[in-house]
C-alpha positions as CSV (number, residue, x, y, z in Angstrom):
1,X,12.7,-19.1,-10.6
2,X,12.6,-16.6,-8.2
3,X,12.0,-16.4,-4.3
4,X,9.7,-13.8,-5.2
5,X,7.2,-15.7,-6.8
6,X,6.9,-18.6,-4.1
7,X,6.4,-15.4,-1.4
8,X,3.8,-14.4,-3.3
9,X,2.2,-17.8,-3.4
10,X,2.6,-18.2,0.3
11,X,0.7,-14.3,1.0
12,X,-2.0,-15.0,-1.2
13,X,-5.1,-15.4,0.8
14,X,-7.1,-17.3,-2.0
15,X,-4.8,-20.0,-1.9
16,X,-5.5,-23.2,0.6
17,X,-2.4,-24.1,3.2
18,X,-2.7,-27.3,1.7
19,X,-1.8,-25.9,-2.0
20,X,0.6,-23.6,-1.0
21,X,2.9,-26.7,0.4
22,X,2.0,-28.4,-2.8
23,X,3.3,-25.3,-4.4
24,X,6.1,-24.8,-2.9
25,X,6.8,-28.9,-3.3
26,X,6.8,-28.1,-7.0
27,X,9.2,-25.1,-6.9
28,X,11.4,-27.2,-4.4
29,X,11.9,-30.6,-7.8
30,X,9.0,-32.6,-6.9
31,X,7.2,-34.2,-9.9
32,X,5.1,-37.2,-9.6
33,X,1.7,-36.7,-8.1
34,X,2.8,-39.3,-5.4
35,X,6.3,-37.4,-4.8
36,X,4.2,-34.5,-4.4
37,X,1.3,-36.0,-2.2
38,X,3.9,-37.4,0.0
39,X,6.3,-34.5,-0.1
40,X,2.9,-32.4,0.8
41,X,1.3,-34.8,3.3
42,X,-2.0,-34.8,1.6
43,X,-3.7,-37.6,-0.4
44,X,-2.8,-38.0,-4.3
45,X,-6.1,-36.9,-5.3
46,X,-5.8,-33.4,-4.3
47,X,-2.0,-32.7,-6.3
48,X,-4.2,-31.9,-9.6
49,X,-6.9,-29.8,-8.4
50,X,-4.1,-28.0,-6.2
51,X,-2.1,-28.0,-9.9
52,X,-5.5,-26.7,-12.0
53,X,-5.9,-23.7,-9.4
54,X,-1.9,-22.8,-9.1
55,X,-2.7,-22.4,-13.0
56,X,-5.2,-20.6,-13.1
57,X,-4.2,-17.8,-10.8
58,X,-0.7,-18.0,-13.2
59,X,1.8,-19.4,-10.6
60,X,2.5,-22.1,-12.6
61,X,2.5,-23.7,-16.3
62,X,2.1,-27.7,-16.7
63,X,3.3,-29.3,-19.7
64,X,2.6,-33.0,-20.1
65,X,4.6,-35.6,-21.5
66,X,3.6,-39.0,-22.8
67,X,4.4,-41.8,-20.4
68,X,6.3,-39.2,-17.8
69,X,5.8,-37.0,-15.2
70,X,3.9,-33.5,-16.0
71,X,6.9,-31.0,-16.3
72,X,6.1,-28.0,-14.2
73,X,7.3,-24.6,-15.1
74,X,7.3,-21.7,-12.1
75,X,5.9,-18.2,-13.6
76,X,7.9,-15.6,-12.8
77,X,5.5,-12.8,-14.3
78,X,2.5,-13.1,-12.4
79,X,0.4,-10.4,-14.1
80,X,-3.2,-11.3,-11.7
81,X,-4.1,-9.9,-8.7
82,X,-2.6,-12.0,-6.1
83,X,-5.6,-11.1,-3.3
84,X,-2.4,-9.8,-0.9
85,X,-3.5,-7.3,1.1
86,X,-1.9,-4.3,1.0
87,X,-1.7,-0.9,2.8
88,X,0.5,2.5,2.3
89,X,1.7,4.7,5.0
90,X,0.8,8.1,4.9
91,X,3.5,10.3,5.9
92,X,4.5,8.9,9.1
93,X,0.7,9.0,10.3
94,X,-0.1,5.5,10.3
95,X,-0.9,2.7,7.8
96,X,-4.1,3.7,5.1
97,X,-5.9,0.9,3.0
């Protein structure tokens, strides 16, 4: 996993405060939705809908395991449009959108 990808996560403006700590819980070896809740400071209940959105934007992959925690896999090619806002400079005159 790459640094890159948990900046991303953090600039992307579609993404609550509350899942961004709950991704960057995940990058950081948490895996039990109460390791994560508590690691997060949120209640249990919101580690999976956190989880179903971090996958659908592509930040992460979940594989589950009978009778053991989800394994969680970091993506490192995020191919969708993160919703980071960027801007160019155009020679020296200021910032353009």
């Amino acid at each position: 996993m790459t640094c890159e990808v948990v900046f991303k996560a953090l600039a992307d403006t579609r993404l609550s405060p509350t899942e961004k700590v709950i991704f960057g819980n995940i990058a950081g070896g948490y895996r039990t939705r109460a390791e994560i809740a508590k690691a997060s400071g949120c209640a249990e209940s919101s580690v999976p809908r956190a989880v179903r959105k971090l996958e659908g934007y592509g930040y992460l992959k979940r594989e589950f395991e009978d009778g053991k925690a989800n394994k969680y896999i970091i993506q490192t090619g995020i191919t969708q449009d993160t919703g980071i806002a960027t801007a160019s400079v155009n020679k020296g005159w200021g910032i353009t959108g």
